[in-house]
Kinemage of the C-alpha trace (Angstrom):
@kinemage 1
@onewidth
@group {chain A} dominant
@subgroup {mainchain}
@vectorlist {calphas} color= white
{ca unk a 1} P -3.183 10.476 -30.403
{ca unk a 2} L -1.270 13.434 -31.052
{ca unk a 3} L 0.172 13.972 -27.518
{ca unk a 4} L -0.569 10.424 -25.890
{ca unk a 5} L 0.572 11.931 -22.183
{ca unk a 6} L -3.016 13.554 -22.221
{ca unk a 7} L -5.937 11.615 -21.141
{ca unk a 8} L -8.359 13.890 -19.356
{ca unk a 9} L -8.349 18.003 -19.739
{ca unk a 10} L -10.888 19.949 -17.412
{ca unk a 11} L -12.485 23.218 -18.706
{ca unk a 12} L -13.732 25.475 -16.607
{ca unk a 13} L -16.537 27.659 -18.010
{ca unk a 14} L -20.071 28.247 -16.614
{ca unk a 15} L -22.971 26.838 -14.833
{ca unk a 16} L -22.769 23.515 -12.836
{ca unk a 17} L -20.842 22.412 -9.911
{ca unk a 18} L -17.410 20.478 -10.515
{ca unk a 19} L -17.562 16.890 -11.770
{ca unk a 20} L -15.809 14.003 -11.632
{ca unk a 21} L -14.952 11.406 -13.902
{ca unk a 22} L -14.624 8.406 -11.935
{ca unk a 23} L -11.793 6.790 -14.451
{ca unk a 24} L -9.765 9.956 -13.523
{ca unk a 25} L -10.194 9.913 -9.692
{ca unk a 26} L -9.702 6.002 -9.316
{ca unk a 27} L -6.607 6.727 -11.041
{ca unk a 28} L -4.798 9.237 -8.821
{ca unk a 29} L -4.987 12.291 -11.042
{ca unk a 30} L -3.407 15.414 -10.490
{ca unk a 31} L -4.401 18.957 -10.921
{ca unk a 32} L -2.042 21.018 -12.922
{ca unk a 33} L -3.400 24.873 -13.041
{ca unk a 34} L -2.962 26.785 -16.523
{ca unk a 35} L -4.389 29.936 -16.599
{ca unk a 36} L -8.337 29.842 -17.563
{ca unk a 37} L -7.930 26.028 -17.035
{ca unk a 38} L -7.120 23.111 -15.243
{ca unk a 39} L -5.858 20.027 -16.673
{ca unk a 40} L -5.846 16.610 -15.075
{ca unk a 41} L -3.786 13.486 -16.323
{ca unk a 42} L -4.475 10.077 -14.668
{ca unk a 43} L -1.977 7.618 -15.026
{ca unk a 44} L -4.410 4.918 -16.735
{ca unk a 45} L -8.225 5.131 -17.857
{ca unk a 46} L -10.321 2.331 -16.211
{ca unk a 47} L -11.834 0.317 -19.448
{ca unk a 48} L -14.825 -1.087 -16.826
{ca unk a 49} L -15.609 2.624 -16.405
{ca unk a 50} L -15.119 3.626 -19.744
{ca unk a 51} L -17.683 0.927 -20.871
{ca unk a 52} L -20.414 1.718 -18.476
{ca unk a 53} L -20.021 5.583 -18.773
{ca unk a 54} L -20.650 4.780 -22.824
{ca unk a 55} L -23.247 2.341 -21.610
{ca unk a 56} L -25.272 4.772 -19.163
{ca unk a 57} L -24.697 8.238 -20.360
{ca unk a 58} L -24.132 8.376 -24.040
{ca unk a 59} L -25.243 11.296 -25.330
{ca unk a 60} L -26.459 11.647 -28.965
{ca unk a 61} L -25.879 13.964 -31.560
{ca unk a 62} L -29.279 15.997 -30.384
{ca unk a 63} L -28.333 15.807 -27.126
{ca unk a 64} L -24.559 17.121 -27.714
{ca unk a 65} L -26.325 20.193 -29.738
{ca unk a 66} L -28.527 21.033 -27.012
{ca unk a 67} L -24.911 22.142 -24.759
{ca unk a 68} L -24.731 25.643 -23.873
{ca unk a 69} L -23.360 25.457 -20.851
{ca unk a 70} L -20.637 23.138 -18.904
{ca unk a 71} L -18.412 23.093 -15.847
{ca unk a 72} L -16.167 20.508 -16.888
{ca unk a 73} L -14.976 18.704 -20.216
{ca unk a 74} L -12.949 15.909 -19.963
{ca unk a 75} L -10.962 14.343 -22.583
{ca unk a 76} L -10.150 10.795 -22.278
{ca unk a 77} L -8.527 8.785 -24.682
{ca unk a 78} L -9.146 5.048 -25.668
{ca unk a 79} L -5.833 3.917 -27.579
{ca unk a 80} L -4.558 1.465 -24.611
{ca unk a 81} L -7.972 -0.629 -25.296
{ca unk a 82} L -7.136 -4.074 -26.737
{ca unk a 83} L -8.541 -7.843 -26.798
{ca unk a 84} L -11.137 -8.308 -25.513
{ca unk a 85} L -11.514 -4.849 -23.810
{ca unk a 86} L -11.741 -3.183 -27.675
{ca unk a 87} L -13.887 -5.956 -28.310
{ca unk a 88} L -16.573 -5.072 -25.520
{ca unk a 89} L -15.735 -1.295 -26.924
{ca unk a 90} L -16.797 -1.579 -30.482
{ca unk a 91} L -19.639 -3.368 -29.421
{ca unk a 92} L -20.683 -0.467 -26.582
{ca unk a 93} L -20.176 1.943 -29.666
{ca unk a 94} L -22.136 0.194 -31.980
{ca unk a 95} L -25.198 0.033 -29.448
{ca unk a 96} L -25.301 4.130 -28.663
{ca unk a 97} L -27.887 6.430 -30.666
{ca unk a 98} L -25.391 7.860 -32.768
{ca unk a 99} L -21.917 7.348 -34.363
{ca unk a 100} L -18.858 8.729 -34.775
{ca unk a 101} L -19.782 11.357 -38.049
{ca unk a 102} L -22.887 12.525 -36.166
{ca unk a 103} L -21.057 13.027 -32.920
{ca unk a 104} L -18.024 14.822 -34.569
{ca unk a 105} L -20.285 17.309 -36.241
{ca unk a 106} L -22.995 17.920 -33.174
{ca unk a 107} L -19.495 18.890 -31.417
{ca unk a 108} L -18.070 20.887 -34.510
{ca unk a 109} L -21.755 22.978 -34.613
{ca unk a 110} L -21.477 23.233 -30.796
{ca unk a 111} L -19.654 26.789 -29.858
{ca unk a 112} L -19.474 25.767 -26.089
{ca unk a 113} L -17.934 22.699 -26.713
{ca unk a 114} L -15.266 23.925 -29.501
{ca unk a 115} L -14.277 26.787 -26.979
{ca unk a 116} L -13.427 24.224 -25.045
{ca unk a 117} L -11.471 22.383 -26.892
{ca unk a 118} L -9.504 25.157 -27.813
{ca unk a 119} L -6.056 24.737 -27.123
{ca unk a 120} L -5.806 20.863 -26.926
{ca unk a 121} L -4.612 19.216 -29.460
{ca unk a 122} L -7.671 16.900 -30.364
{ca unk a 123} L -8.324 16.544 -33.494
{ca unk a 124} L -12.157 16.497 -34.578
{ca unk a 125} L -11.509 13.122 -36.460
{ca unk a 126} L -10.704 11.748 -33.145
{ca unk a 127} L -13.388 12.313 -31.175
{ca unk a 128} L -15.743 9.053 -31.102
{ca unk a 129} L -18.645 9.633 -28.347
{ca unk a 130} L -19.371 11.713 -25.617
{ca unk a 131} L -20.731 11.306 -22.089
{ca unk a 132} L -22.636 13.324 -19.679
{ca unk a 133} L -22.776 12.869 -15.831
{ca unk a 134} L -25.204 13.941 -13.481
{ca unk a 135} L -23.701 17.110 -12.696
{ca unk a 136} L -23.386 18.324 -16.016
{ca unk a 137} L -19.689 17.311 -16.806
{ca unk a 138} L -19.200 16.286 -20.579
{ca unk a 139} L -16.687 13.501 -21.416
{ca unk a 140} L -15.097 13.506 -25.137
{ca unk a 141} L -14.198 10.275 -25.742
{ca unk a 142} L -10.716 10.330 -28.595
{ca unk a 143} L -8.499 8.139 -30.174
{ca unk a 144} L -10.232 4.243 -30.720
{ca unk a 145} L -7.635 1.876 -31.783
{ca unk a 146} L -8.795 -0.365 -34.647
{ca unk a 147} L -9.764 -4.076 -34.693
C-alpha cells in the first residue's frame, strides 16, 4: 500500500445516515477532521469481520454502478492477512459475483465513488471488492497480499 498508516477513510457526501464499519469501531478508531472529510484509522482490521462483510455484502460490478449516492466510504486495507487468514480470503474472493477487473472498472465508471476517492492515495489497481452495509456505507476493500 502506498501509505500503509491508512486503513479506513470516511467520505462524507449525500444521502444516508452515518455508518459504521464494525472492523473500525472494534478497533478503537479515531476521528481526525480534514476539511470536507473525516478520516478514521483503526489500529488493526478484524480478518473475522473482513471475511463475513465479503461474505454477506459483496457487491458486484452492477451493483457498484448502480451508486449515486453515499454517506460514507471506507477504505480498508488487507496487506496484514496471512496463513491461513489469506487462505480463507482468496477463497471468500473467489466465491463473490465478480472479480477484481470488473470491480476496478464499475468503480473507475462510477463518478460518486471516484469523487470520493479523490485525495487518497489508492490506487485503482488496488482496489479488490467492495461492501455495502445496511445503511448505505460502501467499503473499498485495497491492497491483497499474494499467496
Amino acid at each position: 500500500m502506498k501509505n500503509a498508516t491508512i486503513l479506513a477513510a470516511s467520505v462524507i457526501a449525500l444521502g444516508f445516515a452515518p455508518a459504521t464499519v464494525p472492523s473500525a469501531a472494534a478497533s478503537g478508531a479515531t476521528q481526525v477532521e480534514t476539511g470536507a472529510s473525516s478520516m478514521t484509522r483503526p489500529r488493526s482490521a478484524d480478518p473475522q469481520q473482513v471475511l463475513a462483510d465479503l461474505r454477506d455484502n459483496s457487491m458486484s460490478a452492477e451493483e457498484i454502478l448502480g451508486v449515486d449516492r453515499v454517506e460514507q466510504v471506507e477504505i480498508v486495507s488487507l496487506e496484514n492477512f496471512s496463513g491461513a487468514d489469506l487462505q480463507r480470503l482468496e477463497e471468500t474472493l473467489g466465491n463473490t459475483e465478480d472479480g477484481m477487473a470488473e470491480v476496478q472498472t464499475a468503480i473507475t465508471r462510477n463518478q460518486t465513488l471516484e469523487v470520493a476517492l479523490d485525495g487518497t492515495d489508492v490506487m485503482i489497481n488496488d482496489l479488490v471488492a467492495a461492501t455495502r452495509s445496511e445503511t448505505g456505507g460502501v467499503t473499498l476493500y485495497i491492497d491483497k497480499p499474494s499467496l
